[in-house]
mmCIF file of the N, C-alpha and C atoms, coordinates in Angstrom:
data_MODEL
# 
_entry.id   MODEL 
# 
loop_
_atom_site.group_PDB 
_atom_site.id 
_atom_site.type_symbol 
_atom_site.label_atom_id 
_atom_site.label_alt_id 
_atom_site.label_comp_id 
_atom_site.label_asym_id 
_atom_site.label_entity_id 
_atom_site.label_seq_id 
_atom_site.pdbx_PDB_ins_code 
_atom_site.Cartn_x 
_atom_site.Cartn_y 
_atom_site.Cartn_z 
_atom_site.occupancy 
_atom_site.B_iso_or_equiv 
_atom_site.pdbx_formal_charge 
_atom_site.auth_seq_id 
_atom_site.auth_comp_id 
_atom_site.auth_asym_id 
_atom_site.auth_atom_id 
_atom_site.pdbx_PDB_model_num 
ATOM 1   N N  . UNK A 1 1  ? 126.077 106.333 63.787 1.00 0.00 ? 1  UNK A N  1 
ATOM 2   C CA . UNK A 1 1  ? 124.708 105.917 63.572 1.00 0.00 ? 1  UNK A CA 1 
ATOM 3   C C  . UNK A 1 1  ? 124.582 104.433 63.882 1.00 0.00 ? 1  UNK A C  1 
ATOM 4   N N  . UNK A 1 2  ? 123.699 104.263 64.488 1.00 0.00 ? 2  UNK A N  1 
ATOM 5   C CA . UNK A 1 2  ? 123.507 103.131 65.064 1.00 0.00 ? 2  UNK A CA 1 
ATOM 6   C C  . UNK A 1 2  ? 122.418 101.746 63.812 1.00 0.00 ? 2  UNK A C  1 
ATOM 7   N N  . UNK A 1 3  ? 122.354 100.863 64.128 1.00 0.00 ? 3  UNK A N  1 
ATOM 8   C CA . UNK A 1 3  ? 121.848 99.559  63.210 1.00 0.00 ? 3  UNK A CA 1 
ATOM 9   C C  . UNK A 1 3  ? 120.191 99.582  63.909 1.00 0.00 ? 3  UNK A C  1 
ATOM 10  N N  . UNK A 1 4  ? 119.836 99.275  64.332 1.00 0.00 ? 4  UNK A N  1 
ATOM 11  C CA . UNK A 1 4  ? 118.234 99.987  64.916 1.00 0.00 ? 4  UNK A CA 1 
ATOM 12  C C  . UNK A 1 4  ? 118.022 98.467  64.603 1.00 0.00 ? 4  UNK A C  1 
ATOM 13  N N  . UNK A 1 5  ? 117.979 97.445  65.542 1.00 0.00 ? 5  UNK A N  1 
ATOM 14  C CA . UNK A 1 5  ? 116.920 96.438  65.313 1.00 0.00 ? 5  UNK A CA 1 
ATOM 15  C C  . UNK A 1 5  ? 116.531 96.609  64.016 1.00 0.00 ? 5  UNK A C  1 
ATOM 16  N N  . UNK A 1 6  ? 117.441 96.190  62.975 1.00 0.00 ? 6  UNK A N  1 
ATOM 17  C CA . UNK A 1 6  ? 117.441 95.530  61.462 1.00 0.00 ? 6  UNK A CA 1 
ATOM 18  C C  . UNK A 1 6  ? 116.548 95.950  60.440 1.00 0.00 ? 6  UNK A C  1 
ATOM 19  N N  . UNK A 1 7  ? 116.756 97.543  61.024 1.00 0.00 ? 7  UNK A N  1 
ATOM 20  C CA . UNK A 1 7  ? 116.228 98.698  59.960 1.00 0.00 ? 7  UNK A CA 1 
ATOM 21  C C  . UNK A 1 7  ? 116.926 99.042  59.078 1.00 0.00 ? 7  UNK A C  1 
ATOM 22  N N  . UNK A 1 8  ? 118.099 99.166  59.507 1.00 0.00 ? 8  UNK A N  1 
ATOM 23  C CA . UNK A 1 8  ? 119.279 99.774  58.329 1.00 0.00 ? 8  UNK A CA 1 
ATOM 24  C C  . UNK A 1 8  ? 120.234 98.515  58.137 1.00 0.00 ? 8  UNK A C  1 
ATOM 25  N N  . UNK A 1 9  ? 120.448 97.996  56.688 1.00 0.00 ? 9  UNK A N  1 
ATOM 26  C CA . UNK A 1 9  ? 121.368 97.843  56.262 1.00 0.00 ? 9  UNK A CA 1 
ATOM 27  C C  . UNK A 1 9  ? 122.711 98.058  55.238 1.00 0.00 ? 9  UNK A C  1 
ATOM 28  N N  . UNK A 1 10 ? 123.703 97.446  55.028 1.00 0.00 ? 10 UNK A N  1 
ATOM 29  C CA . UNK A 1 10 ? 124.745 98.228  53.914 1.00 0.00 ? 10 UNK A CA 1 
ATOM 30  C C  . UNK A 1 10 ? 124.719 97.852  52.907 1.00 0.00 ? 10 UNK A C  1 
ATOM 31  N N  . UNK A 1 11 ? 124.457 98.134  51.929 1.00 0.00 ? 11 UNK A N  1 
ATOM 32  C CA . UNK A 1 11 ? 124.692 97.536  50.395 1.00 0.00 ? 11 UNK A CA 1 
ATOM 33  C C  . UNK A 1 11 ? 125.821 97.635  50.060 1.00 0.00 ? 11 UNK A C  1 
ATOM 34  N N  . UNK A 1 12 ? 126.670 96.749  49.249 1.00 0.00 ? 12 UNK A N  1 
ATOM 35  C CA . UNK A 1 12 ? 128.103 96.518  48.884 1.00 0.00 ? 12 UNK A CA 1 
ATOM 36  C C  . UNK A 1 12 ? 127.509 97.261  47.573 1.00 0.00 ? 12 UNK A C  1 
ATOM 37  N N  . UNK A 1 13 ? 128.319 97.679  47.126 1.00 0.00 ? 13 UNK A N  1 
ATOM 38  C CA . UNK A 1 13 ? 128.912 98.068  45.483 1.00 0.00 ? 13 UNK A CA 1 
ATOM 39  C C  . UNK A 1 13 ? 129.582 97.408  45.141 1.00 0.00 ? 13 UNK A C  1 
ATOM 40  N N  . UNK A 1 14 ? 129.513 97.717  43.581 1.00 0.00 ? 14 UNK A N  1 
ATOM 41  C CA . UNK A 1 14 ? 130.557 96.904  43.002 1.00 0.00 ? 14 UNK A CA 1 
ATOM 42  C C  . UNK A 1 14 ? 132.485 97.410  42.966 1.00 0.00 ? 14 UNK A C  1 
ATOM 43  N N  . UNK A 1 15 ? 132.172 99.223  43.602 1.00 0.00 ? 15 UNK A N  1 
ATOM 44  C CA . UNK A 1 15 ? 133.490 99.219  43.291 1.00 0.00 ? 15 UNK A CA 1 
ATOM 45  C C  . UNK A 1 15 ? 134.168 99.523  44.539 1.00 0.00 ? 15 UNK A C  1 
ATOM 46  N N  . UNK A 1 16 ? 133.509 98.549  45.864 1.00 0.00 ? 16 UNK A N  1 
ATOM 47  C CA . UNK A 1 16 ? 133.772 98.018  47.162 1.00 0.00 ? 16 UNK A CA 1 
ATOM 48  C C  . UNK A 1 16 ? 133.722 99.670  47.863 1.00 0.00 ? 16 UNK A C  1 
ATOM 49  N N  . UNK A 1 17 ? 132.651 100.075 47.661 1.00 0.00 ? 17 UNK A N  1 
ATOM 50  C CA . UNK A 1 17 ? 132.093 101.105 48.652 1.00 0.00 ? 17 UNK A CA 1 
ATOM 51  C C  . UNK A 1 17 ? 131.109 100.252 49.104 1.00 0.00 ? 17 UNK A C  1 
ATOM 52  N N  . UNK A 1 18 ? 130.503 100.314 50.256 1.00 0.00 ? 18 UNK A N  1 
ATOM 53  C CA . UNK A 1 18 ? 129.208 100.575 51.593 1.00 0.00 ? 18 UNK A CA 1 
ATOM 54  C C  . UNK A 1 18 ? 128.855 101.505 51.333 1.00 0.00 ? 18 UNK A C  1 
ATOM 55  N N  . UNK A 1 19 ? 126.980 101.512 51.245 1.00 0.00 ? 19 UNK A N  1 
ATOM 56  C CA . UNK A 1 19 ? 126.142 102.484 51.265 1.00 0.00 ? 19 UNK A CA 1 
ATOM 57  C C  . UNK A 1 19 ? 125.307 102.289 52.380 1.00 0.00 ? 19 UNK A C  1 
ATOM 58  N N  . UNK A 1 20 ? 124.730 102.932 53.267 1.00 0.00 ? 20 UNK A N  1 
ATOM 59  C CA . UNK A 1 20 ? 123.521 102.520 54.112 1.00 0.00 ? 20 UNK A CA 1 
ATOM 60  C C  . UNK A 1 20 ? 122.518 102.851 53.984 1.00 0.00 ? 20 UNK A C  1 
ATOM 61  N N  . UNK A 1 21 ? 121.613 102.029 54.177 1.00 0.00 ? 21 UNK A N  1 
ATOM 62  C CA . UNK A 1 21 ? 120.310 102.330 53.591 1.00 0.00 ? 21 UNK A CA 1 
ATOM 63  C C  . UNK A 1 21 ? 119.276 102.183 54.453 1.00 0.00 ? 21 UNK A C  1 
ATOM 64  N N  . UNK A 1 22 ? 118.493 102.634 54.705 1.00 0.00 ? 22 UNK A N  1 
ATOM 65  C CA . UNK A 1 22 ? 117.063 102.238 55.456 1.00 0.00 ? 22 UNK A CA 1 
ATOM 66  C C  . UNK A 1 22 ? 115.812 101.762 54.734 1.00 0.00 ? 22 UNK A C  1 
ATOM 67  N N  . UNK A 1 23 ? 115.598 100.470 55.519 1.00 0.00 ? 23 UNK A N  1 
ATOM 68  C CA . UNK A 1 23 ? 114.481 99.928  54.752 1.00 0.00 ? 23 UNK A CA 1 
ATOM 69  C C  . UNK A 1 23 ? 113.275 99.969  55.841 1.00 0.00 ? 23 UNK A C  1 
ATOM 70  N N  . UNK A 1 24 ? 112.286 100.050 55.026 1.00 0.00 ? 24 UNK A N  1 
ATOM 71  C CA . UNK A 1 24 ? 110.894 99.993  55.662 1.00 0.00 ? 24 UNK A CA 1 
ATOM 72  C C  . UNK A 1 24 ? 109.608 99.179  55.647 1.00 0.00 ? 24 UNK A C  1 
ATOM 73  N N  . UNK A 1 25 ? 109.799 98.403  56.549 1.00 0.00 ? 25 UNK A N  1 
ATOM 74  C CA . UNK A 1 25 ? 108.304 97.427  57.066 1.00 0.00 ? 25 UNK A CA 1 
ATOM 75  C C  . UNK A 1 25 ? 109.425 96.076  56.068 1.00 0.00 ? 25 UNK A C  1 
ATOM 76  N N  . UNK A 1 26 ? 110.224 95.701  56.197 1.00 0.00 ? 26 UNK A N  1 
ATOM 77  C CA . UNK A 1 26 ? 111.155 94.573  55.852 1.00 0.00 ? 26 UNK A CA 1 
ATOM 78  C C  . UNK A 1 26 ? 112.590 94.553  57.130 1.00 0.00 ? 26 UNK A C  1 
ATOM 79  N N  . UNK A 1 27 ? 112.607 93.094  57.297 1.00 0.00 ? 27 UNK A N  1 
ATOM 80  C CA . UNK A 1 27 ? 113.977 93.038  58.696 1.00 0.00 ? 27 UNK A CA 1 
ATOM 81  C C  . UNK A 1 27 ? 114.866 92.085  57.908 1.00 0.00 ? 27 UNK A C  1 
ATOM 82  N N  . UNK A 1 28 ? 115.878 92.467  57.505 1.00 0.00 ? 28 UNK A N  1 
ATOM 83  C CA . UNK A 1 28 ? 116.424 91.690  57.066 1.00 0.00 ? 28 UNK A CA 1 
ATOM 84  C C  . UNK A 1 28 ? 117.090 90.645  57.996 1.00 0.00 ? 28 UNK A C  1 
ATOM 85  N N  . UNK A 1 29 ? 117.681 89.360  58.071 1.00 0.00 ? 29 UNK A N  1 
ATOM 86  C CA . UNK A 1 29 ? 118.326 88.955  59.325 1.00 0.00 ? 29 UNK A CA 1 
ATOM 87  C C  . UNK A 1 29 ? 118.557 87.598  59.188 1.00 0.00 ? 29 UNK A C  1 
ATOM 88  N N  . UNK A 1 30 ? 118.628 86.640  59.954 1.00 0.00 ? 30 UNK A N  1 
ATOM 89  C CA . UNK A 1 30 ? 118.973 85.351  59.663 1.00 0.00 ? 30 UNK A CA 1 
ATOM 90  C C  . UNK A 1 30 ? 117.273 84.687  58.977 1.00 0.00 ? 30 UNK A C  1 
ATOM 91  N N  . UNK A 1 31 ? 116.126 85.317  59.414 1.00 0.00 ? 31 UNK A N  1 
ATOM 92  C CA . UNK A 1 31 ? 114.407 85.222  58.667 1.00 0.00 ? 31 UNK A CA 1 
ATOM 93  C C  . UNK A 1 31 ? 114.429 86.352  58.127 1.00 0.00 ? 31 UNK A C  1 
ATOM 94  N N  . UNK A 1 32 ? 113.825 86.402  56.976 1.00 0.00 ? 32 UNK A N  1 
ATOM 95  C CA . UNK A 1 32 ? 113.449 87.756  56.064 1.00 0.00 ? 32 UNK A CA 1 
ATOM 96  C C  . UNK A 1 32 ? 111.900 87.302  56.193 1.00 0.00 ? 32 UNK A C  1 
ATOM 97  N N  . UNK A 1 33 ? 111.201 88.426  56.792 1.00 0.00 ? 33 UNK A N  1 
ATOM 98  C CA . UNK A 1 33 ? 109.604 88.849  57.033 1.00 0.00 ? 33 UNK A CA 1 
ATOM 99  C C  . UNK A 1 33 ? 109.285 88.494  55.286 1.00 0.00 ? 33 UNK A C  1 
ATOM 100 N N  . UNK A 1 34 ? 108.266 87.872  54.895 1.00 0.00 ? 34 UNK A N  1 
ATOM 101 C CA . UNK A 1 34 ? 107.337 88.237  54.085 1.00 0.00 ? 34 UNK A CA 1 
ATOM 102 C C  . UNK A 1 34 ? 106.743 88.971  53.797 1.00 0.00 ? 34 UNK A C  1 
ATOM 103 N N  . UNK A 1 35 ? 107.784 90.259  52.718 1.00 0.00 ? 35 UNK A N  1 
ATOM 104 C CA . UNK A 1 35 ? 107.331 91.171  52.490 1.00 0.00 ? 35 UNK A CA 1 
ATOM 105 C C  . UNK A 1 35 ? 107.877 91.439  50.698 1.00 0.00 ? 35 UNK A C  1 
ATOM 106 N N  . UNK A 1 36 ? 107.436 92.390  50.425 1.00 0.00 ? 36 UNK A N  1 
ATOM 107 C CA . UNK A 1 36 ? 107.796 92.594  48.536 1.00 0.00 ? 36 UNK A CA 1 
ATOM 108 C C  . UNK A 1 36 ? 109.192 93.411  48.627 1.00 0.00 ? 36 UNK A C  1 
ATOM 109 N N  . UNK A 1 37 ? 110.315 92.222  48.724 1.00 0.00 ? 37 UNK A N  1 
ATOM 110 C CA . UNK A 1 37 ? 111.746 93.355  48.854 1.00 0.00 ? 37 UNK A CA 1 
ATOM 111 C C  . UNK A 1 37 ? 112.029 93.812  47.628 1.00 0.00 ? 37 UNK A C  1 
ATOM 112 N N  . UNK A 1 38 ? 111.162 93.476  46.653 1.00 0.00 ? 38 UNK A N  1 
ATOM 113 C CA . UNK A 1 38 ? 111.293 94.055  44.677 1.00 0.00 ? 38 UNK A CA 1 
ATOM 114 C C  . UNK A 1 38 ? 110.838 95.785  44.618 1.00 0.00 ? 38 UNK A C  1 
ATOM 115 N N  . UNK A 1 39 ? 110.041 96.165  46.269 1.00 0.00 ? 39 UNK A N  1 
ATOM 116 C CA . UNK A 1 39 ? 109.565 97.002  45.938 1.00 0.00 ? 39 UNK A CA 1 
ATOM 117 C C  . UNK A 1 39 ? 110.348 98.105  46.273 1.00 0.00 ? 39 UNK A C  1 
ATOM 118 N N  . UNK A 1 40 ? 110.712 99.455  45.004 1.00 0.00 ? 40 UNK A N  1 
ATOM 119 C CA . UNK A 1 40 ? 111.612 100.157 45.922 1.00 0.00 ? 40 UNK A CA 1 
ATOM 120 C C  . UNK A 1 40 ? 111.470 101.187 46.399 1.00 0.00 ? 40 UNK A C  1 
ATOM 121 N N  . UNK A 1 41 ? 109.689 101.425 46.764 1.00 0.00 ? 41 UNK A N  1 
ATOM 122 C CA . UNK A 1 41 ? 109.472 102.533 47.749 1.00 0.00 ? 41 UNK A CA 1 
ATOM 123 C C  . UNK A 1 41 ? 109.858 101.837 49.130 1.00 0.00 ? 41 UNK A C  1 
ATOM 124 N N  . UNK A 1 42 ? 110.056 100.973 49.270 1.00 0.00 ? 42 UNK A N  1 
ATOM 125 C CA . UNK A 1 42 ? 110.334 100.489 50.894 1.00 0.00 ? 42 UNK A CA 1 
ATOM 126 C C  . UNK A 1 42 ? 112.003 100.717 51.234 1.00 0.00 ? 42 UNK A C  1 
ATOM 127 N N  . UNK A 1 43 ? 112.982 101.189 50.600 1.00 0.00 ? 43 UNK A N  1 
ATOM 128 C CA . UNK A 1 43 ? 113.674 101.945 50.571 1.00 0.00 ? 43 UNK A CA 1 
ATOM 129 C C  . UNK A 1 43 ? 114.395 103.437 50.616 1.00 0.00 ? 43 UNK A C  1 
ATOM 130 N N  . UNK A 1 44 ? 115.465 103.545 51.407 1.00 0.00 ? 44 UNK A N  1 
ATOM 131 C CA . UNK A 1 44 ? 115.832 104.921 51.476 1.00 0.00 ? 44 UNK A CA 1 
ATOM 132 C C  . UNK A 1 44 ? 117.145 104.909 51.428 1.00 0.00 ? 44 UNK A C  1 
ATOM 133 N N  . UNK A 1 45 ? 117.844 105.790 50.807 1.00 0.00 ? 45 UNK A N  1 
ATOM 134 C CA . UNK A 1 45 ? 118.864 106.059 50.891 1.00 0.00 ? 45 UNK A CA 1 
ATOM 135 C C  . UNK A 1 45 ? 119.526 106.947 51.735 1.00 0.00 ? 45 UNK A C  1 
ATOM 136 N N  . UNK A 1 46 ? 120.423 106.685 53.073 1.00 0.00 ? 46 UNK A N  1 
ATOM 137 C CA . UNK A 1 46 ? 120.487 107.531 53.604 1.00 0.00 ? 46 UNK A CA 1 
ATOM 138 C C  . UNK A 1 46 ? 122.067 108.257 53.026 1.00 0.00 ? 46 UNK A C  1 
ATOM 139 N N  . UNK A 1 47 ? 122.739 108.189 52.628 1.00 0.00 ? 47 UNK A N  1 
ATOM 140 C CA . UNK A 1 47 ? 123.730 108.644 52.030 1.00 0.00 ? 47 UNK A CA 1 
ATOM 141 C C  . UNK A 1 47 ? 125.125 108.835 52.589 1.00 0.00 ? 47 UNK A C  1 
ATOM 142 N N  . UNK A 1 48 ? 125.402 107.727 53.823 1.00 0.00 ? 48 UNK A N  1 
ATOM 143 C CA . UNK A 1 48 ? 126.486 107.680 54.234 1.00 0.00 ? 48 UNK A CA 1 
ATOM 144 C C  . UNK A 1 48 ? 126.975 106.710 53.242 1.00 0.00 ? 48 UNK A C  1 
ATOM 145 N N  . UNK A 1 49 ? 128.442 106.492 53.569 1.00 0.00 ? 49 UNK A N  1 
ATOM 146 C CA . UNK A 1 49 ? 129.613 105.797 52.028 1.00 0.00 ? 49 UNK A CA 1 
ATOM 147 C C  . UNK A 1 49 ? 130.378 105.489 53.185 1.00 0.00 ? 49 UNK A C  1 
ATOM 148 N N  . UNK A 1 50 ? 131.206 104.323 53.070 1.00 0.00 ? 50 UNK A N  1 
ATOM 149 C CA . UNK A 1 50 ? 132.061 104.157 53.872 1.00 0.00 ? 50 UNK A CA 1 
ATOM 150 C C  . UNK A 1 50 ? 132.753 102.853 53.335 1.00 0.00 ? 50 UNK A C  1 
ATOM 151 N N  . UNK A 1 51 ? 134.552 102.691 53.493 1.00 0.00 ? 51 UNK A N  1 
ATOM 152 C CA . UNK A 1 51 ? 135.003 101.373 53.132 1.00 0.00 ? 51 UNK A CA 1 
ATOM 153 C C  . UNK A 1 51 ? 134.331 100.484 54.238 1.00 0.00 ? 51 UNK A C  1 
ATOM 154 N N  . UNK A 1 52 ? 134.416 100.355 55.614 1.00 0.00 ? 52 UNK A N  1 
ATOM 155 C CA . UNK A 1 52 ? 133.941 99.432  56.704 1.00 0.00 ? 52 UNK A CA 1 
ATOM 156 C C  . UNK A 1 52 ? 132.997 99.588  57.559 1.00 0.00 ? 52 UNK A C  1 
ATOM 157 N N  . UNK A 1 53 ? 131.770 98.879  57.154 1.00 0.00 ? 53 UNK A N  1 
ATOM 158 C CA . UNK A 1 53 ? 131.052 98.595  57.884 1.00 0.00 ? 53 UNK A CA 1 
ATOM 159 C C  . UNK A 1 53 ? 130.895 98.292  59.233 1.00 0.00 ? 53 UNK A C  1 
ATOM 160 N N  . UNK A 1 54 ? 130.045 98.431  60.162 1.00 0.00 ? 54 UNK A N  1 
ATOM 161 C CA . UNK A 1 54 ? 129.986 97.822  61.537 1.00 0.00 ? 54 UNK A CA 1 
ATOM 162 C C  . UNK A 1 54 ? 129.892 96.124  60.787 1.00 0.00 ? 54 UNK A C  1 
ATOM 163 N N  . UNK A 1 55 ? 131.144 95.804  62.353 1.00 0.00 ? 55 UNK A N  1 
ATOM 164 C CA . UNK A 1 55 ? 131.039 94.108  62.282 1.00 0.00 ? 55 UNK A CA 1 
ATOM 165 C C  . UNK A 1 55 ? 129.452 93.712  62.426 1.00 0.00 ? 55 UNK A C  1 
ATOM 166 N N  . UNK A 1 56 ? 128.375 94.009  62.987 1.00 0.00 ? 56 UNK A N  1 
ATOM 167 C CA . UNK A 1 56 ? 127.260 93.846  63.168 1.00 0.00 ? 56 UNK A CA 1 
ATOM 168 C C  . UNK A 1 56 ? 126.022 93.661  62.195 1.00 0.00 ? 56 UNK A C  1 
ATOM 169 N N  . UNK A 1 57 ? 127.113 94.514  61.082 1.00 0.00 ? 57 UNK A N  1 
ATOM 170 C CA . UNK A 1 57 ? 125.770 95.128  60.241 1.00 0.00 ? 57 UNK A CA 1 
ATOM 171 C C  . UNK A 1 57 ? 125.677 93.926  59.316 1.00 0.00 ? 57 UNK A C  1 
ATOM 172 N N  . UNK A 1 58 ? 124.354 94.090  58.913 1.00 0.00 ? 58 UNK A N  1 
ATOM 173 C CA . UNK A 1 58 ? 123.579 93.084  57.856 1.00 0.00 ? 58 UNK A CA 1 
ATOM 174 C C  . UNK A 1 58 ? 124.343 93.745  56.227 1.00 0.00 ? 58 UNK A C  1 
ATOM 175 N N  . UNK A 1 59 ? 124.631 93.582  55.464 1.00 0.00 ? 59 UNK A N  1 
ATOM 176 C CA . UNK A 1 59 ? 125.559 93.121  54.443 1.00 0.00 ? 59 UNK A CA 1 
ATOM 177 C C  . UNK A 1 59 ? 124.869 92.874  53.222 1.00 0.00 ? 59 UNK A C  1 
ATOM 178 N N  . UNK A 1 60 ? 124.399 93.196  52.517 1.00 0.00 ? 60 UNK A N  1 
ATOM 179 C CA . UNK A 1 60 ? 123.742 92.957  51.000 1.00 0.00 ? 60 UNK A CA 1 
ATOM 180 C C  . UNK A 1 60 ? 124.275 93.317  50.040 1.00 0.00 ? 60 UNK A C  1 
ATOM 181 N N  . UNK A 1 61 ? 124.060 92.285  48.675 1.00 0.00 ? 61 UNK A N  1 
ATOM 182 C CA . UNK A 1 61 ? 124.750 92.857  47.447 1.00 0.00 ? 61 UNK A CA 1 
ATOM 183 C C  . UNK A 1 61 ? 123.546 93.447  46.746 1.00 0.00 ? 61 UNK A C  1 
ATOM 184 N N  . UNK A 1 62 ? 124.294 94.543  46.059 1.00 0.00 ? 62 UNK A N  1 
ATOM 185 C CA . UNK A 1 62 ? 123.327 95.017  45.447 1.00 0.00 ? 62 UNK A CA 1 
ATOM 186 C C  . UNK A 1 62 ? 122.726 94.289  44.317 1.00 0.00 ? 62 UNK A C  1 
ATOM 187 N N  . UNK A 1 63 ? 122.989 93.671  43.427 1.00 0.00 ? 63 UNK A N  1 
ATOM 188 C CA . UNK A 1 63 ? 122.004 92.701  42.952 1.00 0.00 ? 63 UNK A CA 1 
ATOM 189 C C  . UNK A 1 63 ? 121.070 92.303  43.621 1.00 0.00 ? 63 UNK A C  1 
ATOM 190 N N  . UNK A 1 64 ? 120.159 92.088  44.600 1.00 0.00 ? 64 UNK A N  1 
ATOM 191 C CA . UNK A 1 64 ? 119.261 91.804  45.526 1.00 0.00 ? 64 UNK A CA 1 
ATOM 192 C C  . UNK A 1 64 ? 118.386 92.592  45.638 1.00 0.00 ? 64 UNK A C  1 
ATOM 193 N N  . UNK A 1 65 ? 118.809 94.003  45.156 1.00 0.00 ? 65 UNK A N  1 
ATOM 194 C CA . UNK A 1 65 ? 117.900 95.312  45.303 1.00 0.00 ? 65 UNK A CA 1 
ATOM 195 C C  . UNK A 1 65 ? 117.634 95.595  44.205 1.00 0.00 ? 65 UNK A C  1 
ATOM 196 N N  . UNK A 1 66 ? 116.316 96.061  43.741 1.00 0.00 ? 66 UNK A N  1 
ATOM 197 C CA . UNK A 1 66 ? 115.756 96.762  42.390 1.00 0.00 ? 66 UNK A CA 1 
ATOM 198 C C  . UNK A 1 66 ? 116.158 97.553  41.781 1.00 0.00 ? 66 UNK A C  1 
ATOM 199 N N  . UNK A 1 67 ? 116.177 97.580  40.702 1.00 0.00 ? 67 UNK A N  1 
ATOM 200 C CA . UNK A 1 67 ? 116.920 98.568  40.032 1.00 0.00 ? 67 UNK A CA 1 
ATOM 201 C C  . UNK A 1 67 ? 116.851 100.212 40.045 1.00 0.00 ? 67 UNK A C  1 
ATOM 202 N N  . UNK A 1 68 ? 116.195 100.536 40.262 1.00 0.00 ? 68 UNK A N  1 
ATOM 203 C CA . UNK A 1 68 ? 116.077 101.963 40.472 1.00 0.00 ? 68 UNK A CA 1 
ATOM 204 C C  . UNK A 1 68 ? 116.328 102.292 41.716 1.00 0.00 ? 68 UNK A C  1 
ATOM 205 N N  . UNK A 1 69 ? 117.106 101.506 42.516 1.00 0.00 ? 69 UNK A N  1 
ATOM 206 C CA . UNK A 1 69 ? 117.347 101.562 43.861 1.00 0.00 ? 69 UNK A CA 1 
ATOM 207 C C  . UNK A 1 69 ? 118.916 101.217 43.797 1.00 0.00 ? 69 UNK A C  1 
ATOM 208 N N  . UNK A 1 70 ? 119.302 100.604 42.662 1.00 0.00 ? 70 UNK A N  1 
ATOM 209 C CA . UNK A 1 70 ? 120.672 100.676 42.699 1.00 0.00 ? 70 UNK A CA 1 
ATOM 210 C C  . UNK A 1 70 ? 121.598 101.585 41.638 1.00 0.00 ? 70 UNK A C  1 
ATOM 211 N N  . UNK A 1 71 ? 120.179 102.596 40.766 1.00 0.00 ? 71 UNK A N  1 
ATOM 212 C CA . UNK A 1 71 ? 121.410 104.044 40.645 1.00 0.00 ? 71 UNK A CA 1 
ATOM 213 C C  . UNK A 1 71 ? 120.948 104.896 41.440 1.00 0.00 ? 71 UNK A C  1 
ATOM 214 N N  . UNK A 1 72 ? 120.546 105.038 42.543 1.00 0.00 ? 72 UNK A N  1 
ATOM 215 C CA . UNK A 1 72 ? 120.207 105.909 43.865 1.00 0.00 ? 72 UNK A CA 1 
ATOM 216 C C  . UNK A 1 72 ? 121.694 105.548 44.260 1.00 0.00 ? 72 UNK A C  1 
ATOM 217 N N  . UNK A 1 73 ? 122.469 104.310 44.788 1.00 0.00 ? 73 UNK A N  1 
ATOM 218 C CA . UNK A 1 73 ? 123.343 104.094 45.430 1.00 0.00 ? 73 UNK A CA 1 
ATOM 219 C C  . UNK A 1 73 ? 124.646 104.436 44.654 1.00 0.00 ? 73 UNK A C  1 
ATOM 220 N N  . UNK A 1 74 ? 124.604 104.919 43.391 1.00 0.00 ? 74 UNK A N  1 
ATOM 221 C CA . UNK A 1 74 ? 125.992 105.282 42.811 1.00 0.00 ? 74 UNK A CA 1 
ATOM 222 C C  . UNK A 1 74 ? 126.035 107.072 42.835 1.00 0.00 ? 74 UNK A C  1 
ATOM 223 N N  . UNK A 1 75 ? 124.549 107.631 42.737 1.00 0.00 ? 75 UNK A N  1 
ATOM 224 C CA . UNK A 1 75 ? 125.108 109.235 43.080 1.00 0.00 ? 75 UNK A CA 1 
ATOM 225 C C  . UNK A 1 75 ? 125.319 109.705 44.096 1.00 0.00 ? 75 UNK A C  1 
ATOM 226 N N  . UNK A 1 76 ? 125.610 108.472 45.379 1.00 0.00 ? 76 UNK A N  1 
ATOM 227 C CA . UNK A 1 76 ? 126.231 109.454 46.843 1.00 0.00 ? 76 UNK A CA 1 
ATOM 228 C C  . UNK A 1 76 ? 127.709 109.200 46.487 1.00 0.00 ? 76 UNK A C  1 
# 
């Protein structure tokens, strides 16, 4: 699966899993668009898990993401 012009990024866990996620109408990147990243319908979980990420990919801790968006990322 490919990174789509800075649609999908990986959220770290805390117990050093990668989750990927797709976000919507937000780019994450070296500028973050002015948008409500608190909100967590603009989120999806797509439910791949993986120790390594693409070298490419954009990288987030989950602290950064709302809470009801980060026990979505512990039942994959």
């Amino acid at each position: 699966m490919g990174l789509k012009h800075k649609k999908y990024i990986y959220v770290k866990r805390s117990d050093g899993w990668y989750v990927k996620v797709r976000v919507l109408n937000i780019r994450f990147g070296s500028k973050i668009e002015q948008a409500d990243v608190g909100d967590p319908s603009r989120y999806v979980v797509i439910g791949l898990k993986t120790r390594n990420p693409p070298q490419k990919a954009i990288i987030v801790g989950e602290e950064a993401l709302p809470e009801e968006l980060r026990n979505q990322l512990y039942t994959i």
